[in-house]
C-alpha positions in Angstrom: 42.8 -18.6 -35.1 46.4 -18.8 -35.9 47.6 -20.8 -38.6 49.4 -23.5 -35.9 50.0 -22.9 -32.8 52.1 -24.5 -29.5 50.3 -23.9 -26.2 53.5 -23.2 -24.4 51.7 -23.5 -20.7 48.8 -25.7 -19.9 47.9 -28.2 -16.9 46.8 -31.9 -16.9 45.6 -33.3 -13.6 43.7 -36.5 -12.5 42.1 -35.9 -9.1 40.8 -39.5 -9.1 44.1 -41.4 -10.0 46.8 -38.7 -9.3 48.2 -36.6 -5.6 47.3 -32.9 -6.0 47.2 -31.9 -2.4 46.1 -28.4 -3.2 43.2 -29.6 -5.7 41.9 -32.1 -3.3 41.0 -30.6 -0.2 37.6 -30.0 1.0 37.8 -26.4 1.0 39.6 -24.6 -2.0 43.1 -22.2 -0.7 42.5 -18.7 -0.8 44.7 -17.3 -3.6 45.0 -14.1 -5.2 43.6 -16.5 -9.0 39.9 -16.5 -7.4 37.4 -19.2 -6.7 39.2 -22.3 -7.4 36.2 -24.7 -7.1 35.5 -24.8 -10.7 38.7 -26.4 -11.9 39.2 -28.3 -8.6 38.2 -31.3 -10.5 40.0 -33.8 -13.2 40.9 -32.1 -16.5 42.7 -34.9 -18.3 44.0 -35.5 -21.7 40.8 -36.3 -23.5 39.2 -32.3 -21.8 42.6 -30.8 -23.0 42.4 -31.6 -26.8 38.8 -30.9 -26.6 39.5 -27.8 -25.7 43.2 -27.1 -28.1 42.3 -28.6 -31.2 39.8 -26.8 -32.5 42.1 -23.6 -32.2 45.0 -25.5 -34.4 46.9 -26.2 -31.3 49.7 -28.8 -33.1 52.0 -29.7 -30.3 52.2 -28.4 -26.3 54.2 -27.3 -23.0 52.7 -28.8 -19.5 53.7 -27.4 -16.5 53.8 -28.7 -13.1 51.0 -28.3 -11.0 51.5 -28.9 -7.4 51.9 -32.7 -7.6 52.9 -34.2 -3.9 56.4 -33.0 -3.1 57.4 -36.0 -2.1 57.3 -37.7 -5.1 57.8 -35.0 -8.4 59.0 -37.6 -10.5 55.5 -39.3 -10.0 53.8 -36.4 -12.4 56.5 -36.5 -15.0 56.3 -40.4 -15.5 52.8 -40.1 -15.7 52.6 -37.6 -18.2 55.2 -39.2 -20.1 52.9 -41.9 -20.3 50.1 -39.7 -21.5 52.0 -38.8 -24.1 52.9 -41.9 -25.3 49.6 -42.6 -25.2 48.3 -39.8 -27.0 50.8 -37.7 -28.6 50.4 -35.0 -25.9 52.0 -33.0 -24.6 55.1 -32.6 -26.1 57.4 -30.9 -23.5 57.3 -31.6 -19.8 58.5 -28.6 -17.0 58.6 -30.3 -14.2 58.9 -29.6 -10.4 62.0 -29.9 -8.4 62.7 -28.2 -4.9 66.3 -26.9 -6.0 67.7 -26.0 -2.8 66.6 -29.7 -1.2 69.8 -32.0 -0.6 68.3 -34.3 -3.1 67.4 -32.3 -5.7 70.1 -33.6 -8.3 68.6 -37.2 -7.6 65.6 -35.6 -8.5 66.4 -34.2 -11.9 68.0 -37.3 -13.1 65.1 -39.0 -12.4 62.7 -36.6 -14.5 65.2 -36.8 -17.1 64.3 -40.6 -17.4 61.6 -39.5 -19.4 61.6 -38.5 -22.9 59.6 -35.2 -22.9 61.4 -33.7 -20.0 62.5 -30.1 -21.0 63.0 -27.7 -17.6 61.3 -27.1 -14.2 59.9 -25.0 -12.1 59.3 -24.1 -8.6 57.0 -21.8 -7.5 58.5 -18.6 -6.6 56.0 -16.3 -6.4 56.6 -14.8 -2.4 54.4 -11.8 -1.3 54.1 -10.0 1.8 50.4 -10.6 1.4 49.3 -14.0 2.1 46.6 -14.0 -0.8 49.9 -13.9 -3.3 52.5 -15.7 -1.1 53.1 -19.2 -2.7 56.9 -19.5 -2.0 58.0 -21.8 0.4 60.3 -18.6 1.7 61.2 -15.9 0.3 64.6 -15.7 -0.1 65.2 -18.4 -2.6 66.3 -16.6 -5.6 69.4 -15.4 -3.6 69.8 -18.2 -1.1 73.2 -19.7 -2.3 72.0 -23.2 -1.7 69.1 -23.3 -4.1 71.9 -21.6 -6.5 74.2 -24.5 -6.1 70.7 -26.6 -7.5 69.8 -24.0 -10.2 73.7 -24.5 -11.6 72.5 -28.3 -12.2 69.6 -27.4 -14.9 72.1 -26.7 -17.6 74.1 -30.1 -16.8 71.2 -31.5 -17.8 70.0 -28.9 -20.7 66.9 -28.3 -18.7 65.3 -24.7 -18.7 63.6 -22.8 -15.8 60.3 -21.8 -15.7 60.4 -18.8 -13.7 57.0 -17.4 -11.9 57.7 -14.0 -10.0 56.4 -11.1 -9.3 57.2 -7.8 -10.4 58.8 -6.9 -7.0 61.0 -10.0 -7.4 62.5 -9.1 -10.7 65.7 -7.3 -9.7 66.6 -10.9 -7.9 65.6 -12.8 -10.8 67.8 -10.8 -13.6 71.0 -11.2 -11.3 70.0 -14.7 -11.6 69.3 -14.6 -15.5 73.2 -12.8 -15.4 75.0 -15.5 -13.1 73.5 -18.2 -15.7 73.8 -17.1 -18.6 74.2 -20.8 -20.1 70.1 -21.7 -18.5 67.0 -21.2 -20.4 64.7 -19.2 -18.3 61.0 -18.7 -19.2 59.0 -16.0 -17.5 55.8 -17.3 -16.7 52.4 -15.0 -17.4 53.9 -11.8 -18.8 55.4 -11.1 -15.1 52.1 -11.1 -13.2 51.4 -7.6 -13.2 49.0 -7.7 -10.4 49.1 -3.5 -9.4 48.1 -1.6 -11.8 48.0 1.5 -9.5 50.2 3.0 -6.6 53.2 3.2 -9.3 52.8 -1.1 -10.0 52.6 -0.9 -13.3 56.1 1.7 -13.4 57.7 -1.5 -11.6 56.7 -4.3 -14.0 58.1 -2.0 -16.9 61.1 -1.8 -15.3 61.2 -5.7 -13.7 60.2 -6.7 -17.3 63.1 -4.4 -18.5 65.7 -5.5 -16.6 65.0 -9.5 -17.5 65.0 -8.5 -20.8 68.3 -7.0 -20.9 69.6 -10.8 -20.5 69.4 -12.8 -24.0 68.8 -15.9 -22.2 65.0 -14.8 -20.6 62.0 -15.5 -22.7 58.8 -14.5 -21.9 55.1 -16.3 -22.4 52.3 -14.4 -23.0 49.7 -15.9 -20.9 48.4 -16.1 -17.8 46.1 -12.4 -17.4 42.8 -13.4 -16.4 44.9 -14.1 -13.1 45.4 -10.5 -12.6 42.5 -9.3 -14.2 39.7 -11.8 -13.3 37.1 -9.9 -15.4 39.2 -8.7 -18.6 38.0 -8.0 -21.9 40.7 -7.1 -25.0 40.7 -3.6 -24.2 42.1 -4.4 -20.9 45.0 -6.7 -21.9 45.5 -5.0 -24.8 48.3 -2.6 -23.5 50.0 -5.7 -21.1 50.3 -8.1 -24.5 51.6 -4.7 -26.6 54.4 -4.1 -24.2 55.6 -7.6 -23.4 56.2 -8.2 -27.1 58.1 -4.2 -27.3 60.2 -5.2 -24.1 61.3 -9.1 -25.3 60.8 -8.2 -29.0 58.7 -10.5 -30.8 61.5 -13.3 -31.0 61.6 -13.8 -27.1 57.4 -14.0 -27.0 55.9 -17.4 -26.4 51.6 -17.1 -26.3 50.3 -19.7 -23.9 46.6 -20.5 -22.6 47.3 -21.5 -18.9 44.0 -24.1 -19.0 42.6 -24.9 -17.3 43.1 -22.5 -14.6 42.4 -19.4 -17.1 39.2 -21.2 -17.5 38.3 -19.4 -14.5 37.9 -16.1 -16.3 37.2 -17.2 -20.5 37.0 -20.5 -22.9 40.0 -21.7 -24.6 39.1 -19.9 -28.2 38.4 -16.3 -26.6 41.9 -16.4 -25.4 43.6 -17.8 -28.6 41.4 -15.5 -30.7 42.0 -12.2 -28.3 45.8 -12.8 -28.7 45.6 -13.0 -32.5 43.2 -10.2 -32.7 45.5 -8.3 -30.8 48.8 -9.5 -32.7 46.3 -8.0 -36.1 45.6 -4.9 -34.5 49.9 -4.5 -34.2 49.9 -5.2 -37.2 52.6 -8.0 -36.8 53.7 -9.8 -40.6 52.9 -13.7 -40.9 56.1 -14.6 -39.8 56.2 -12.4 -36.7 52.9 -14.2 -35.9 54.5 -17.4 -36.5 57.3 -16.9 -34.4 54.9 -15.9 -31.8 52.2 -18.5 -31.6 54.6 -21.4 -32.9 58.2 -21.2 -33.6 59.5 -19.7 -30.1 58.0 -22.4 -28.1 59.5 -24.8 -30.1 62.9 -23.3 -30.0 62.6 -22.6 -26.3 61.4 -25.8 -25.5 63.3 -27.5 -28.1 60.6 -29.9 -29.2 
């Protein structure tokens, strides 16, 4: 395991206590991450460190998880109080609908909170309705939801930013127009084709974002496209994220619980530092990589 480590992307949710819409309905949605029943109940703080500490997990990133849209502030005051609480989780990315007329009411409000360190809204729009999460799919251009992305570095706030490969082109003008933002792509770019040229197109998606100083990149996330992987299979995907972005734009992340679909919390710490040894990356590089990016990125 590494020698400390930030888990740059995990969930918390209380089904019991808390609004989830999408984790609460009778029957689980049919998305392109699998059988959802398994994690469609709580995972709270106390299941969280269970799982992080014994891998040396020191201080971590939650992200948003489909909270009710009506109220996104709800989440981030709650989890500010979990971390008062408990000392986790450091950073909070929180949700905000950035082309809604009240979306700058919104982000002063989650900035009310201590922890509060960027957003995200699902972006992740598909022809396929297995992979279409997006409430439309024209949001990275649509001027509107521009005018709300211009407000994140008011506030110092970075973006979380969950595409797909076929969305990148969109997503690097955006990384261009604001240069000033933070943005962190979310799961190594989702490379969800890996035949019919789809792996050609993440190289080049992934290339393009990482022409633009101001896009990092977390490591995390695979068992979503590859619900049955192993280390051979991820292997190449981790070893060309960290030659696109360079090891100093690499954040590694365990996405739990929802990668607990596919492995336990140490398999995926331990395959990403197994694979970082087989690179044959120094102590610092590994460092930077399971610690010292997230908390630069995320300024914790």
């Amino acid at each position: 395991m590494p020698a400390r480590m930030i888990d740059a992307h995990h969930h918390l949710y209380d089904l019991e206590e808390s609004p989830y819409p999408w984790l609460q309905l009778q029957d689980p949605p049919q998305i392109f991450v699998g059988d959802l029943r398994p994690v469609m109940k709580t995972y709270g703080i106390e299941d969280y460190l269970a799982d992080c500490r014994p891998c040396g997990v020191q201080k971590s990133v939650h992200v948003e998880v489909g909270w009710d849209p009506a109220d996104p502030v709800g989440e981030t005051r709650w989890l500010q109080a979990v971390a008062d609480r408990h000392g986790f989780p450091h950073g909070i990315v929180a949700s905000a609908h950035l082309h809604e007329s009240g979306a700058a009411d919104v982000l002063e409000r989650h900035c009310e909170s201590a922890n509060m360190r960027g957003v995200r809204q699902m972006l992740l729009s598909h022809p396929d309705p297995l992979y279409d999460l997006a409430e439309r799919a024209d949001l990275l251009t649509d001027p509107t939801w521009r005018a709300g992305f211009a407000l994140l570095e008011r506030h110092g706030l970075s973006f979380d930013l969950q595409v797909f490969p076929h969305q990148m082109g969109d997503a690097a003008d955006l990384a261009a127009s604001f240069p000033g933002t933070q943005i962190v792509l979310d799961h190594a770019g989702l490379p969800i084709e890996r035949e019919r040229g789809g792996l050609g197109r993440w190289r080049a998606g992934m290339r393009g974002l990482a022409a633009h100083p101001n896009v990092a990149v977390k490591i995390s996330g695979l068992g979503q496209v590859d619900h049955h992987w192993t280390l051979e299979s991820v292997r190449p995907l981790v070893a060309e994220t960290l030659e696109i972005f360079g090891v100093e734009r690499c954040l590694f992340a365990s996405n739990f619980p929802i990668d607990g679909l596919y492995s336990d919390y140490a398999t995926v710490i331990s395959s990403f530092e197994t694979i970082v040894g087989e690179l044959g990356l120094g102590e610092a590089e590994r460092d930077a990589l399971f610690y010292a990016n997230a908390e630069r990125v995320y300024r914790l």
